[in-house]
C-alpha atoms as one frame of an Amber mdcrd trajectory, in Angstrom:
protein
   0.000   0.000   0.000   1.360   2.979  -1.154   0.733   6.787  -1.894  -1.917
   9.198   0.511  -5.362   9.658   1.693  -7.182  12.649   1.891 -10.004  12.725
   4.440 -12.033  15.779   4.844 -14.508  16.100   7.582 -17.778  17.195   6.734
 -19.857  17.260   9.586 -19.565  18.997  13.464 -19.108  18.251  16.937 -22.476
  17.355  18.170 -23.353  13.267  19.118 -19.502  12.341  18.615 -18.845   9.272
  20.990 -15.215  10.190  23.056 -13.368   7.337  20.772 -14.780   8.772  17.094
 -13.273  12.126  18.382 -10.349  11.101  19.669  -9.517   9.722  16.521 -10.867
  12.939  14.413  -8.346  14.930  16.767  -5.229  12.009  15.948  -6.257  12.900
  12.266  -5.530  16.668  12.838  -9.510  17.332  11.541 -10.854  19.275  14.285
 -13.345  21.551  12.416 -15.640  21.024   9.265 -14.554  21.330   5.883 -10.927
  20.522   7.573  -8.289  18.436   4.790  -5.873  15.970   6.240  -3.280  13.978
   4.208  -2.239  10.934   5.779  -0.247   8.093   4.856  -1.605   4.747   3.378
  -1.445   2.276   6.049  -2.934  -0.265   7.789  -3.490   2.146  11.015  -4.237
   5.023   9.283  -6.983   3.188   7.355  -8.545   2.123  10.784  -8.792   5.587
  12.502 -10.420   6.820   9.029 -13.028   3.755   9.140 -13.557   4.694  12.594
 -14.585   7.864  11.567 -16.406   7.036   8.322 -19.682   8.640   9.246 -18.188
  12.055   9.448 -15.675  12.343   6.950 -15.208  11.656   3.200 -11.697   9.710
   1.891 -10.176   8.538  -0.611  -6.932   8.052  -2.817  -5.129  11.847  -3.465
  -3.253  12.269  -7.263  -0.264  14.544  -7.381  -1.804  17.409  -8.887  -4.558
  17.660  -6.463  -1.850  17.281  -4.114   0.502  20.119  -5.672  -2.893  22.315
  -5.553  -2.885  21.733  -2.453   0.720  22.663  -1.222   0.347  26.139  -3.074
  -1.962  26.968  -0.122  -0.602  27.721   3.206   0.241  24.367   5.082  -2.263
  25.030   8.310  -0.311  22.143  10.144   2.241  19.502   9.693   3.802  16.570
  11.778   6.217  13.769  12.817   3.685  11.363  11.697   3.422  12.728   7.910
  -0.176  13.932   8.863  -0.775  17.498   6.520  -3.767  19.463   7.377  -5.258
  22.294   5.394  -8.172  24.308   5.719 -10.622  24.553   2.819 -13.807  25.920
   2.104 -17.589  24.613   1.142 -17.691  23.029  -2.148 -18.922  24.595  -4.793
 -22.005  23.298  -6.448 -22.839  21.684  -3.094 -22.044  18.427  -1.134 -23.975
  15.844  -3.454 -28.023  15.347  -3.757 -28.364  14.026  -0.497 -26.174  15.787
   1.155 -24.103  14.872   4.459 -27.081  12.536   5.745 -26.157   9.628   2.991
 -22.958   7.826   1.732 -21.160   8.572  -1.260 -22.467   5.267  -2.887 -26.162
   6.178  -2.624 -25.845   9.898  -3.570 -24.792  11.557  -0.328 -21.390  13.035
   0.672 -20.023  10.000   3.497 -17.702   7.821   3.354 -15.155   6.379   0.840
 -14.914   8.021  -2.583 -11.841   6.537  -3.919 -10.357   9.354  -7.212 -13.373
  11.625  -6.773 -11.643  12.905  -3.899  -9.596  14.595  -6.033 -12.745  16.651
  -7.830 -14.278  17.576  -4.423 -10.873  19.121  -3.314 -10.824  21.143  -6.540
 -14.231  22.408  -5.725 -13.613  23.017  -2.287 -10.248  25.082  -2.790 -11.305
  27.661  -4.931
């Protein structure tokens, strides 16, 4: 398993359970609309499945991540966690919104290289 994962969180504070926030705060995502790259590994991958209902992930490409780097680095650490800061999307979250997963229309969960086209919409 190589290369990153961008995981954006898309929804706020209220009815988190102590362990799904603990592991939003290990991520570095501590507001909405907050981008973290992370590392592809095994215990990476289980904090963001921990975490699945309120954050979207998936596989970043280079030029997404170059986009990315031209706007101030909010945070950066020993673990190669990046965080950024980014906006709403543009054109909205999806047609169901943040109450669905990505699979069924919503926002939620794993989108695997479409990651790449909500982080172009949301760093405008």
């Amino acid at each position: 398993m190589e290369g990153k994962i961008a995981v954006i969180r898309l929804k706020g504070e209220n009815k988190i359970t102590y362990r799904v926030e603990h592991a939003l705060q290990t991520l570095k995502l501590y507001r909405r609309n907050g981008c973290s790259i992370v590392p592809n590994s095994p215990s990476f991958l289980g904090m963001v499945k921990k975490v699945n209902d309120f954050v979207t992930w998936g596989e970043i490409d280079e030029e997404t991540l170059n986009l990315l780097n031209t706007r101030k680095k909010k945070d950066g650490d020993e673990k190669g966690i990046i965080h950024f800061k980014l906006n709403s999307p543009k054109k909205g979250h999806g047609r169901k919104g943040l109450k669905s997963s990505f699979k069924r229309g919503g926002a939620m969960g794993y989108r695997g290289e479409e990651i790449n086209e909500l982080i172009k919409r949301m760093a405008y």
